[in-house]
C-alpha positions in Angstrom: 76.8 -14.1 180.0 75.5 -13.8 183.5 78.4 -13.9 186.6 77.1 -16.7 188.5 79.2 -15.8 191.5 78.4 -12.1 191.2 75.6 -11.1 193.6 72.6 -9.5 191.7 72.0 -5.6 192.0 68.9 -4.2 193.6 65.9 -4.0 191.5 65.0 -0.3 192.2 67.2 1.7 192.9 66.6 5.6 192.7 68.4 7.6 190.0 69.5 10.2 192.6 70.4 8.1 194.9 74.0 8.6 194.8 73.8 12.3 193.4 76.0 14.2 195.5 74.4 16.4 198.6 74.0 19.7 198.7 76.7 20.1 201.7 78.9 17.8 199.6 78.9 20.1 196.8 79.3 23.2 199.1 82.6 21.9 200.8 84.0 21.0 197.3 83.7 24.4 196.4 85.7 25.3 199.5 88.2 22.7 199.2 88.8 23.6 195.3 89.0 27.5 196.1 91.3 27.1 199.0 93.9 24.7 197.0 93.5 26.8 194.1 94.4 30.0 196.5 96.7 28.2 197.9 98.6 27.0 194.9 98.7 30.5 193.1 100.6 31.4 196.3 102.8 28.7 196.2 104.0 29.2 192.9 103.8 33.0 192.7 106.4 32.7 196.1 108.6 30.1 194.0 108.5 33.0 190.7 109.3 35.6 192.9 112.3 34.2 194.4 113.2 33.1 190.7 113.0 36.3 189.0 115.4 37.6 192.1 118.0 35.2 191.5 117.3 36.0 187.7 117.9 39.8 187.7 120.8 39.6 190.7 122.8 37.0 187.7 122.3 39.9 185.1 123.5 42.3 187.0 126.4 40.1 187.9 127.2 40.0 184.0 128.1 43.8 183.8 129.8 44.0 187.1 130.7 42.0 189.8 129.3 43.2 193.5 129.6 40.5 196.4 126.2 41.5 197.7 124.4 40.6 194.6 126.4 37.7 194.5 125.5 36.8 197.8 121.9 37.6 196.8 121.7 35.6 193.8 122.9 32.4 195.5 120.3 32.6 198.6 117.5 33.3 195.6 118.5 30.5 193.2 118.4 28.3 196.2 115.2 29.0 197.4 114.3 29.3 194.3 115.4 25.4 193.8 113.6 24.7 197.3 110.3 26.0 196.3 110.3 24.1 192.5 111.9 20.3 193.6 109.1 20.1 196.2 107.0 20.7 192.9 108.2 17.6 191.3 108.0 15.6 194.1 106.6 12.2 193.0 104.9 9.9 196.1 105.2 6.4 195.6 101.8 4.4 196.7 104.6 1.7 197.1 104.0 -2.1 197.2 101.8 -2.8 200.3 103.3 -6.3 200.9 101.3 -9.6 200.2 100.6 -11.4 197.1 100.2 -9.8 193.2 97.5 -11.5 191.1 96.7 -11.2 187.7 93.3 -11.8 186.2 95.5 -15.4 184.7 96.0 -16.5 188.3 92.3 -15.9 189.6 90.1 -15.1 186.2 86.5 -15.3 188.5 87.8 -12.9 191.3 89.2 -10.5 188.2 85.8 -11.1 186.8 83.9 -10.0 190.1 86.0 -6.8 190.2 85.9 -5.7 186.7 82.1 -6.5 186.6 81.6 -4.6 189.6 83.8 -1.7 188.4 81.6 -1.3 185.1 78.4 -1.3 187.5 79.4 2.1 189.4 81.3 3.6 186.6 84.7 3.1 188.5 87.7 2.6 186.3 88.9 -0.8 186.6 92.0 -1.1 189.1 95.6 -1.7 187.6 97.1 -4.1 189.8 95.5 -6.4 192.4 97.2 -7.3 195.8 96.5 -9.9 198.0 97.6 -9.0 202.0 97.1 -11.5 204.8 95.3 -8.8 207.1 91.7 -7.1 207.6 91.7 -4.6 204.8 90.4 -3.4 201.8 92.1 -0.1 200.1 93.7 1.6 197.1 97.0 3.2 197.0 98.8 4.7 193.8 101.4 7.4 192.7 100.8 11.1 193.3 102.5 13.6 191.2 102.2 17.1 189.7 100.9 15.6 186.7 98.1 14.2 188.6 96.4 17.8 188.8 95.5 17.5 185.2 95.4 13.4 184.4 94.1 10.8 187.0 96.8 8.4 188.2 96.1 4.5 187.9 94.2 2.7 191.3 95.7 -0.2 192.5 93.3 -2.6 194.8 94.3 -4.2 197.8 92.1 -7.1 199.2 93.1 -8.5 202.5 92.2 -11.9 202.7 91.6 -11.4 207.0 88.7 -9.5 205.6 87.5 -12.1 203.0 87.5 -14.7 205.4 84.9 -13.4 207.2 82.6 -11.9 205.1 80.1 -13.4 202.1 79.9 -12.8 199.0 77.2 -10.2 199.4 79.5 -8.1 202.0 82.6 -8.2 200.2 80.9 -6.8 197.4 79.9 -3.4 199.2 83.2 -3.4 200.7 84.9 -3.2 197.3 82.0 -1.5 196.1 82.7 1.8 198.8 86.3 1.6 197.2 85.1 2.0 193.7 82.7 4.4 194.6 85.9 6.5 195.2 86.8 5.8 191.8 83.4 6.9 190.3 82.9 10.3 192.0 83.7 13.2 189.9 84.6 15.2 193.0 87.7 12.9 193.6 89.3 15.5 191.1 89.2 17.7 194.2 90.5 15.2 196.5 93.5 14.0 194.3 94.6 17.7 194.3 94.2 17.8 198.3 96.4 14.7 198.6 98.9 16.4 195.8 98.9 19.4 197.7 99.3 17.4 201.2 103.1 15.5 199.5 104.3 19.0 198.2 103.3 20.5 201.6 104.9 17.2 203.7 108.2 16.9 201.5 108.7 20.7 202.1 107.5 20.8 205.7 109.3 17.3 207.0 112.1 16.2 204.3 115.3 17.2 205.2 118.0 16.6 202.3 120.7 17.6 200.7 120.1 21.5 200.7 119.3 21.4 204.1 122.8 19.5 204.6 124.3 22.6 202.3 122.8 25.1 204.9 123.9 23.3 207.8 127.3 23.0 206.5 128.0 26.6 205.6 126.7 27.5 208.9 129.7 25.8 210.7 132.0 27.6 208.8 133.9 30.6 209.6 131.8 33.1 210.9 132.5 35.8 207.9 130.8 33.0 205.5 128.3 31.4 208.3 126.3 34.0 208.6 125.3 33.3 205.1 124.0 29.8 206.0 122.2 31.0 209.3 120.2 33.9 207.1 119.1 31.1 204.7 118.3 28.8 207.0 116.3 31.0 208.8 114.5 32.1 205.6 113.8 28.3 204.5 112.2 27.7 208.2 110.1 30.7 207.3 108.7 29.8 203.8 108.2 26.2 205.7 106.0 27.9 208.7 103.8 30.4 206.2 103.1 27.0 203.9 102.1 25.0 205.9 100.6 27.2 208.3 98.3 28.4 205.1 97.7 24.4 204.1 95.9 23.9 207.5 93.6 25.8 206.6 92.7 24.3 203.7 92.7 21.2 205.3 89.6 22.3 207.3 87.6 22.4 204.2 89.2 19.0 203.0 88.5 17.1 206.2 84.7 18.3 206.0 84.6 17.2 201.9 86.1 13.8 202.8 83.3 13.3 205.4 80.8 13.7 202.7 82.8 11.9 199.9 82.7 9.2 202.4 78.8 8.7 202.6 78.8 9.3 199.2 81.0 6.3 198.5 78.7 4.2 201.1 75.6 5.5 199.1 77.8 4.2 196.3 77.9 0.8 198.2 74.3 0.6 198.6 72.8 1.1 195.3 74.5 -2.1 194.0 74.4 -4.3 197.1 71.4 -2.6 199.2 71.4 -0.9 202.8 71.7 -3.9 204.9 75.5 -5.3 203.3 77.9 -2.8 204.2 76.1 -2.2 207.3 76.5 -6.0 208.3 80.5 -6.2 206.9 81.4 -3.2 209.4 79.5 -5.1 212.2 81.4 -8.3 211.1 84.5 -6.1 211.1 84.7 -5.8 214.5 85.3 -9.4 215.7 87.3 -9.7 212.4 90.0 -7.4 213.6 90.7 -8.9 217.4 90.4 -12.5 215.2 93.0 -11.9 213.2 95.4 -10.4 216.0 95.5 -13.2 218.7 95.5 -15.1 215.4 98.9 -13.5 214.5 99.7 -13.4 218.3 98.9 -17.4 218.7 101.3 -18.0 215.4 104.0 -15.7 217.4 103.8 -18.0 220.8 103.5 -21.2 218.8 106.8 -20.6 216.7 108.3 -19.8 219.8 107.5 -23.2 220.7 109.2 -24.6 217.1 105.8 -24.9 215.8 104.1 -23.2 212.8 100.4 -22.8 211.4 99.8 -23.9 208.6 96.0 -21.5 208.2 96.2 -18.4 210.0 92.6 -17.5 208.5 91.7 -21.4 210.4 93.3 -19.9 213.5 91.3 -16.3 213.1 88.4 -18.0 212.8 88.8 -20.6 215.5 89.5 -17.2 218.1 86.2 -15.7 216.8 84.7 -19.0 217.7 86.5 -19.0 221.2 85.4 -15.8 221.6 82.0 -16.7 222.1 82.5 -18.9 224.6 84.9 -17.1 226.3 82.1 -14.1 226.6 79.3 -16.4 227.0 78.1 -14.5 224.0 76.6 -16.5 221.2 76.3 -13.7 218.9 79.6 -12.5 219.4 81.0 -11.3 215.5 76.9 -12.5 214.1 75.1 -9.3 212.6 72.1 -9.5 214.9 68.7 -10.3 213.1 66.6 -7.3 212.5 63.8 -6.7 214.7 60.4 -5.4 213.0 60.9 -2.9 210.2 64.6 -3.8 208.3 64.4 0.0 207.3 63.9 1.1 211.2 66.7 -1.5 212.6 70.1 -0.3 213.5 72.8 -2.7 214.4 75.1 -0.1 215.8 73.8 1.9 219.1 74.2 6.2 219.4 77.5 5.9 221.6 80.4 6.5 220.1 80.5 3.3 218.2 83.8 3.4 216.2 84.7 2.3 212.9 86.8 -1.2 212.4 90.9 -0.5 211.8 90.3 -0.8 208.3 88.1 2.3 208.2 89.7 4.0 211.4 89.5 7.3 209.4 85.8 7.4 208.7 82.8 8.6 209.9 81.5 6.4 213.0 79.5 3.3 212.4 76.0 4.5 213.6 76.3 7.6 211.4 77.3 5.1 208.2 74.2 3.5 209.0 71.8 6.0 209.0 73.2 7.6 206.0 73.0 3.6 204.0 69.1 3.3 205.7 68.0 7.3 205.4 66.3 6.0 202.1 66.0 2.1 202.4 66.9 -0.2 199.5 65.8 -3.3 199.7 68.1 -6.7 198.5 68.8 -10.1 199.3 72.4 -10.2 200.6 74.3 -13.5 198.8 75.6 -15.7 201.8 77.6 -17.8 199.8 81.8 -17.5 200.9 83.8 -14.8 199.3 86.3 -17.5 199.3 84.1 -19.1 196.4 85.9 -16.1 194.5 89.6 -17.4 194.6 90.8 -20.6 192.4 92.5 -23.2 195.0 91.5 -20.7 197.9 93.1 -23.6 200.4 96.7 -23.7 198.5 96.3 -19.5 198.5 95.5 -19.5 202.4 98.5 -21.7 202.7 101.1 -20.0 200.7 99.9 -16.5 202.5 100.2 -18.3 205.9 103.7 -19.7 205.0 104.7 -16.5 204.1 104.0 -14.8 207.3 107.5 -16.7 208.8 110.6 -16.0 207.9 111.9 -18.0 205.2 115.3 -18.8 207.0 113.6 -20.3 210.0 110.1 -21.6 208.4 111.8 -24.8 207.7 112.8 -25.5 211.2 109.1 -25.1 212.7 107.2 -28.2 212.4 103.4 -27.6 211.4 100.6 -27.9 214.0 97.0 -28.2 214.5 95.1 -24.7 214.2 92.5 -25.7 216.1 95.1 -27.2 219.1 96.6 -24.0 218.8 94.1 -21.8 219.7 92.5 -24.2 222.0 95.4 -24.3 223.8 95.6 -20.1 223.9 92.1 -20.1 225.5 92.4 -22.9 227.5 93.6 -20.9 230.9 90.8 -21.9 233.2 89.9 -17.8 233.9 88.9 -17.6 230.4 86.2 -20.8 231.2 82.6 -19.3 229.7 81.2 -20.1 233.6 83.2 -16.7 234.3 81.4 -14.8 232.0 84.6 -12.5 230.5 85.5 -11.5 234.2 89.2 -12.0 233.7 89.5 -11.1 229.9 91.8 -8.4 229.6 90.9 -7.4 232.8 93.4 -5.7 235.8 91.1 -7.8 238.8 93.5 -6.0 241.5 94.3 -2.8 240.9 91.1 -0.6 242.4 91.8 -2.4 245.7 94.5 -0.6 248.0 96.1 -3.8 249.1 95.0 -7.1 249.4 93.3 -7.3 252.4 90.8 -5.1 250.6 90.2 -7.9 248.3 89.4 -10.5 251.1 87.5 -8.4 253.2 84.2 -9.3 251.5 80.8 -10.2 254.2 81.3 -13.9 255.0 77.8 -15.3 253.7 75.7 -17.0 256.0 75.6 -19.9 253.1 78.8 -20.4 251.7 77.7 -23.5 249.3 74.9 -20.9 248.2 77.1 -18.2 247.8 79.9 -19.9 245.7 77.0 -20.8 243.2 75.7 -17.2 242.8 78.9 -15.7 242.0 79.3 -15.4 238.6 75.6 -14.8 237.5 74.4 -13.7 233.8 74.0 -9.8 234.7 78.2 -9.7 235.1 78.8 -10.2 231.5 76.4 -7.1 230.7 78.4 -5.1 233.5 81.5 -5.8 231.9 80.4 -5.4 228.3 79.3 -1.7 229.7 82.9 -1.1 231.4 84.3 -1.8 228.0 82.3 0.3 226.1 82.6 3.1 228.6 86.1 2.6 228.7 86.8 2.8 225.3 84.5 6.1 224.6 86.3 7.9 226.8 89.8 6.8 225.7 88.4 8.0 222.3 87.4 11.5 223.8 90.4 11.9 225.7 92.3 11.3 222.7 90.1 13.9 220.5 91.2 16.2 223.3 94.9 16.1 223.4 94.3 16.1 219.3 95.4 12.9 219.1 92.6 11.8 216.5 91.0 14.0 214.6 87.2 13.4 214.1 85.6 12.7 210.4 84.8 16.0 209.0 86.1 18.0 212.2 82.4 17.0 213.9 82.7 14.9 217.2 79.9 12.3 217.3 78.9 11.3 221.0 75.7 9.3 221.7 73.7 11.1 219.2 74.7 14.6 219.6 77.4 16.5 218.3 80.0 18.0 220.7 82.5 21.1 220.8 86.0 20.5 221.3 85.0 22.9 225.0 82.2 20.5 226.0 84.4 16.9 225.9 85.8 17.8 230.0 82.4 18.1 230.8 81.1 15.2 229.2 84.3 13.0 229.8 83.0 14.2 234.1 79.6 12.7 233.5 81.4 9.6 232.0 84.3 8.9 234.6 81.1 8.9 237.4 79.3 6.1 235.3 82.4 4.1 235.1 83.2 4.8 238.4 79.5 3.2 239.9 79.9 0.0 237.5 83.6 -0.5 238.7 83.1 -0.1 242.1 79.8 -3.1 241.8 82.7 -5.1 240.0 85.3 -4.3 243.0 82.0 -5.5 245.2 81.4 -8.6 243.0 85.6 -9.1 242.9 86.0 -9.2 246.3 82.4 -11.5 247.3 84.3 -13.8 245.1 87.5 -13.9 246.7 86.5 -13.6 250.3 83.6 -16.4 250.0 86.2 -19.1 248.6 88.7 -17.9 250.9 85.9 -18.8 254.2 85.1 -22.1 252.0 88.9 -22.8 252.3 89.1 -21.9 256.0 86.3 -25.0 256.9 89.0 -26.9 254.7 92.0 -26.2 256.7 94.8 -28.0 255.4 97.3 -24.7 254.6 94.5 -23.7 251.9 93.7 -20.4 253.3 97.4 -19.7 253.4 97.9 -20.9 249.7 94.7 -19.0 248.8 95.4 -15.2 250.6 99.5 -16.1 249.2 97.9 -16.2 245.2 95.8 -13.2 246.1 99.0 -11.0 247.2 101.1 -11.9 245.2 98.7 -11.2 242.0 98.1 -7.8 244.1 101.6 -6.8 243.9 102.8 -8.2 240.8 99.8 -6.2 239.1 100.4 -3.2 241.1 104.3 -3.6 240.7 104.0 -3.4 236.9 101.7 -0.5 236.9 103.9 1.0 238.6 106.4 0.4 236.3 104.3 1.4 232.8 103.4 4.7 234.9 107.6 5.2 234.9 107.8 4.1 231.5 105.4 6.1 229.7 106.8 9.3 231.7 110.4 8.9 230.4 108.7 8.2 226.9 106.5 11.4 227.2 109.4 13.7 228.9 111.9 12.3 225.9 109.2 13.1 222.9 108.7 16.5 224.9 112.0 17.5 225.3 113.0 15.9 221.4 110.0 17.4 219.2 112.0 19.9 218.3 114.8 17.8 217.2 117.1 20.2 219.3 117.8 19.7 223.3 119.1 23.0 225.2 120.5 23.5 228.7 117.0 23.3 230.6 115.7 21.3 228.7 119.0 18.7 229.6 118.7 19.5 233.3 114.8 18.1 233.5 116.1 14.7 231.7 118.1 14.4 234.2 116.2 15.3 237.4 113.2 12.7 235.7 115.7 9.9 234.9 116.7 9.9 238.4 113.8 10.4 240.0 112.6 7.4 237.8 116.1 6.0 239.2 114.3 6.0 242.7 111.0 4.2 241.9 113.0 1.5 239.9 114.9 0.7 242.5 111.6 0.2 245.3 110.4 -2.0 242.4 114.0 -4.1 242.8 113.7 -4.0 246.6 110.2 -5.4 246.7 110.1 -8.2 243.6 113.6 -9.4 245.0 111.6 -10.3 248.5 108.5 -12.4 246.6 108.2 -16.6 247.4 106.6 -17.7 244.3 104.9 -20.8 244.3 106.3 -23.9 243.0 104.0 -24.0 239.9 105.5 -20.0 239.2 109.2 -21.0 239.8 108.7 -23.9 236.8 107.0 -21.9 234.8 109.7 -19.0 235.0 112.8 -21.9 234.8 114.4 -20.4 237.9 115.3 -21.9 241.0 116.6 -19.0 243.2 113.7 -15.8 241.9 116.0 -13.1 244.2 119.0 -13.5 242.4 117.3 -14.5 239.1 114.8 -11.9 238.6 115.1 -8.6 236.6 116.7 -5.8 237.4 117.3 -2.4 236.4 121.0 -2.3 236.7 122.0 1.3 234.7 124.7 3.0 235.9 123.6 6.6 236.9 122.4 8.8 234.5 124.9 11.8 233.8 124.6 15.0 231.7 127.2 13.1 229.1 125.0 9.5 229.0 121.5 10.9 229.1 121.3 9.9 224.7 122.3 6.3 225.9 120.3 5.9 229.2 116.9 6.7 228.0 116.7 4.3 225.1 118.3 1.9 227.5 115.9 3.0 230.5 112.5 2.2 228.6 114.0 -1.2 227.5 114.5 -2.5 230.8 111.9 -1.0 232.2 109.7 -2.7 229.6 111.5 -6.3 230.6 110.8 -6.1 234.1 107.1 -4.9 233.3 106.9 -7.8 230.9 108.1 -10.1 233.5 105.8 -9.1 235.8 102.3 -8.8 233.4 103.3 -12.7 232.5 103.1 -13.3 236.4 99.7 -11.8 236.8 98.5 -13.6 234.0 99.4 -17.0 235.2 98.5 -16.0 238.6 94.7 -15.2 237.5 94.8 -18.3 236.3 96.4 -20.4 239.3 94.5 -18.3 241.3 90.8 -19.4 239.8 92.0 -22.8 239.3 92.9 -22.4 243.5 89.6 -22.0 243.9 87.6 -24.0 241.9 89.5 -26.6 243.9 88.5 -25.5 247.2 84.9 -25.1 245.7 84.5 -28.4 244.9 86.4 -30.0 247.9 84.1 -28.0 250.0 81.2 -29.3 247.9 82.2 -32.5 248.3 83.2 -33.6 245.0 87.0 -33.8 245.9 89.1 -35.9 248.3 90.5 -32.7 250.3 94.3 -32.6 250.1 97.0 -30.5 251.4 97.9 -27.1 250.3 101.1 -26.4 248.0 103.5 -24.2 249.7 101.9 -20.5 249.7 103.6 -17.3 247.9 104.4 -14.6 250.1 105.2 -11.0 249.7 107.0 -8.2 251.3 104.8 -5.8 254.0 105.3 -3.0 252.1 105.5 -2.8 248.0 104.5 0.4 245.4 101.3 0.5 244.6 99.4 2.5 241.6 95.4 3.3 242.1 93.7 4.2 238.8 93.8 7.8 238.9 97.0 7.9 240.4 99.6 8.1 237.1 101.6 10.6 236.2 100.0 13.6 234.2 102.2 13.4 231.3 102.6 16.8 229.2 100.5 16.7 226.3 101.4 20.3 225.3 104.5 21.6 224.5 106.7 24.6 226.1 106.0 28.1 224.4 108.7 27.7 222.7 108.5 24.4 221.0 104.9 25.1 220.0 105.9 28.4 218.7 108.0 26.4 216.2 105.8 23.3 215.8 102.8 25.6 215.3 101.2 23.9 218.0 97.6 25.7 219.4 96.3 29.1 218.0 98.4 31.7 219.5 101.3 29.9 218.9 100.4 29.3 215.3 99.6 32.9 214.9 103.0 34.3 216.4 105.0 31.6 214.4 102.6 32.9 211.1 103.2 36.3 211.7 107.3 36.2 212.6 107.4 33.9 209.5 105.6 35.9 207.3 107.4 39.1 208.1 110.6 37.6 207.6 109.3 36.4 204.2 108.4 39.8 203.3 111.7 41.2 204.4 113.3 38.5 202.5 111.3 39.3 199.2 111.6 43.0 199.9 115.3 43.4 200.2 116.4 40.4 197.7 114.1 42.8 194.8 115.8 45.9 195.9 119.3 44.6 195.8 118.6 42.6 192.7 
């Protein structure tokens, strides 16, 4: 009997379609060969050391030598280290959420199993239902797994069902299975086997290494002992896992073609267009569901709970639009002329949703789920319609997202209120066009008479109703997308991402690892001519409201230049204060990453901690001296700011306290920056609101009234220009990468030094044996 909730499958759909590539086939090869290299190693290391500690006991049994003994302990040891990280079993672990069986929700088990059976996937073993965007599998990895396949679990976040239809959510789930179904994920279950051994050997300390470290305090005539071992097991650690990197390098290109594969997958039951719309949709999905979580956060602050968060994720995608002034904000745009000849994703470097954040980038997908076009009707019906009493199940995932001690003392609010109420501040008004979303307004000016000294118009009524025209919101959409491909490429260049199959994707071309300063150059100039017409358009805003308030009179310019410093130095003031932040953060993970801290490594905490000292205490000096406005000093619940303020009271750092002070450091720090980033967000606000008053008092269509009393700040007050931060070490010292295997010639010298020591160590253990 026919599903009638389960979309129908293409009608033609080629046989080959999902046949694996000939480059998908070639890197499986490589990927099989190296594991299988690199597990004969393994293992023949592990016999070795056994058949030491073997022959050193049988020579114990005729007579007793303290040498051999000495030998046969260090080789049964390693021995033991080489075989436990054998057996090492990794728990997938419970990802959270809600377990169904097909009893509790019989059509959505229906949906999956049917859809399972379609791509030849075996059907999952247990079902989860999470609360965010997300759609994965997770299950146990163990030796066994090289020879027998371990059972698939499903996840299904119900962030991602609640924005997608039926037609979507079946290529979603569909990419998953196609996991299931490809015969190459043989090759791919012994990577991520190989990748646990590899990371409990590498990372895990336990109880041997406690062994170790306790004979190595011991008298000298028995600690030696402990130090030779030690240095042994760092050396077996350095070799493996300087060996398993590169077979990762064939792994990471296989699992950028297992990927298409599983899209291809995708598209042969649900056609070219559904995936491609669900990772469009995706988008909006994630930032939904985030202020969603974030409104839930401030609202049981407030003693209030929601009772939907998927009502309040959807109501932000909604706000969204206006916010942006962008109707098809989170809508798959339609397709213009041919379907098979549209793209929905541009050439930039158009990244993949947080869901997929480890897969190829969207416009690639695309073109590999259109290179042969398959035609289908995608169903639009909900993928809620899958889930019996979907309401009652949004609920009970909702009301599970408090905690149970203090859910019954929140009383339950309106979802739509909520969120209203989030984007209610009047610089998020859709007349603004997205100007002051998420959007630092004051820090590429100097100081704030920068920001007033805009050309007074010769119409000032004309030039207040120009100011915000439609071409902003495509300057700032441009910002954004700038902005965010090169935090993406700066991040591929300090190796802090690591591209899909080792190939970085930039606006249609592929790119060297050598070629991202250049093209990171070309970048930073485009930004820089769109921010400085934005600084232009900033400041023409400012400056013409702050004439319009001058024909006012009434204290209005005052109040109007007082909101405009004071938003200049609170946002300044707290850059300044993340730049000191994230340089004790980066100095501490610099100095820690060895896990060990020596004498020069001590003295440069200290001379950073007080030279961060220093800046602090400007900070103090100038936030002490502020006048807020009346509107600020309710808002904050204060009624003398000097003496009420936050401060960054430490005692002095010392070479005895440094362990304390840090941690204790960043958290104040991060209180007075949080202080301060609340400020400039109100103060955006009060500061539109300012003039939108003097706008309409000027045009007539208010009584004019007084002024409040203006804010006022000190003459002088740290500043931070873009450009200006700190250059924070993203490489290690010599030595630390020398031990962390950090770049090539460090990788090489640790390989080498380990491997000879390995060799020594094999060497002498079979002669003495």
């Amino acid at each position: 009997m026919a599903n009638p909730l389960y979309p129908d499958n293409p009608s033609q759909v080629p046989s080959d379609l999902t046949k694996p590539r000939a480059s998908y086939r070639r890197q499986a090869l490589l990927a099989m060969a190296g594991l299988v290299v690199f597990m004969i190693g393994y293992i023949a290391l592990g016999i070795c050391f056994g058949v030491i500690a073997y022959n050193s006991i049988q020579h114990l049994m005729l007579y007793f030598n303290w040498v051999r003994l000495v030998v046969a302990i260090c080789a049964g040891l390693l021995t033991l280290f080489m075989a436990k990280s054998l057996l090492t079993v990794r728990k997938g672990g419970a990802p959270g959420g809600l377990e169904i069986t097909a009893d509790k929700q019989p059509k959505l088990f229906a949906f999956i199993y049917q859809l399972a059976d379609d791509v030849g996937a075996p059907r999952p073993h247990r079902v989860f239902l999470t609360p965010d965007v997300n759609a994965a599998v997770f299950y146990d990895l163990s030796l066994l797994n090289l020879l027998f396949p371990s059972k698939k679990n499903l996840i299904i976040g119900l962030g991602l069902v609640n924005v997608l239809n039926l037609g979507e959510l079946k290529a979603v789930l569909a990419h998953e299975f196609g996991h299931f179904a490809q015969r190459s994920m043989m090759v791919g279950r012994w990577v991520y086997i190989a990748q646990q051994i590899i990371g409990h050997m590498v990372a895990t300390r336990d109880w041997l290494d406690k062994l170790i470290h306790f004979v190595s305090r011991i008298d000298l005539r028995v600690a030696w002992v402990g130090w030779l071992l030690g240095l042994v097991i760092w050396s077996i650690r350095a070799v493996v896992d300087s060996l398993f990197r590169l077979v990762m390098m064939a792994e990471r290109a296989l699992s950028r073609e297992m990927e298409y594969n599983a899209d291809l997958v995708a598209v042969s039951v649900t056609g070219s267009d559904a995936l491609v719309n669900a990772l469009h949709k995706l988008q909006a999905a994630d930032h939904g569901w985030q202020t969603a979580i974030s409104v839930a956060k401030t609202q049981a602050g407030e003693g209030k709970r929601l009772g939907d968060l998927f009502l309040a994720q959807q109501e932000t995608i909604t706000a969204m639009r206006s916010v942006l002034d962008d109707p098809s904000y989170g809508i798959v745009p339609t397709p213009q002329g041919s379907p098979a000849e549209h793209r929905v994703f541009s050439k930039a470097m158009a990244l993949p949703p947080q869901m997929w954040a480890t897969h190829p980038a969207n416009r690639d997908r695309e073109d590999n789920a259109k290179a042969r076009y398959i035609a289908a009707d995608i169903d639009n019906r909900s993928a809620w319609a899958l889930f019996d009493d979907a309401q009652a199940l949004r609920q009970q995932i909702s009301t599970d997202f408090y905690v149970p001690e203090k859910r019954d003392e929140l009383s339950l609010t309106s979802e739509q209120e909520a969120v209203a109420h989030h984007f209610s501040r009047q610089s998020l008004h859709p007349r603004y066009r997205g100007n002051y979303l998420s959007r630092d307004v004051m820090r590429n000016f100097a100081s704030a008479d920068d920001v007033l000294a805009g050309p007074t118009p010769t119409n000032i009524k004309a030039a207040l109703a120009k100011l915000y025209p439609e071409a902003l919101k495509e300057q700032l959409a441009a910002v954004r997308d700038l902005e965010s491909e090169i935090d993406t490429l700066e991040a591929l260049a300090r190796g802090e991402l690591t591209p899909s199959g080792g190939i970085i994707r930039h606006r249609g071309s592929e790119l060297k690892k050598a070629d991202i300063p250049r093209v990171l150059e070309q970048l930073a100039q485009e930004r820089s001519e769109l921010v400085q017409a934005l600084n232009r358009h900033d400041s023409q805003c400012h400056s013409s409201h702050l004439d319009a308030a001058k024909t006012l009179g009434e204290d209005w310019p005052q109040y109007l230049e007082g909101l405009v410093k004071l938003l200049h130095a609170s946002e300044h003031i707290a850059a300044v204060v993340r730049n000191e932040q994230m340089l004790l953060a980066n100095t501490w993970q610099v100095v820690t990453a060895d896990s060990k801290v020596g004498y020069l490594e001590k003295k440069r905490l200290l001379k950073v901690g007080k030279s961060i000292t220093g800046v602090i205490e400007t900070v103090n000096a100038a936030i002490t001296q502020f006048t807020l406005t009346q509107q600020l000093m309710t808002a904050f619940e204060v009624e003398d700011w000097p003496k009420q303020c936050p401060e960054f009271d430490l005692v002095e750092i010392t070479k005895d306290n440094w362990h304390q002070w840090f941690p204790a450091a960043h958290d104040s720090m991060n209180n007075i920056a949080g202080v301060l980033e609340y400020m400039r967000d109100m103060l955006v606000d009060d500061l539109v609101s300012c003039e939108l008053s003097i706008e309409k008092m000027f045009n007539n269509e208010e009584e004019v009234t007084p002024a409040p009393s203006a804010a006022t700040v000190p003459e002088q007050y740290p500043t931070l220009l873009p450009g200006q931060e700190h250059q924070l070490q993203s490489k290690l010292d010599l030595w630390n990468r020398f031990q962390l295997a950090q770049g090539t010639i460090p990788t090489l010298l640790r390989l080498l030094v380990a491997t000879g020591i390995v060799g020594g160590t094999l060497y002498g253990g079979w002669v003495l044996a």
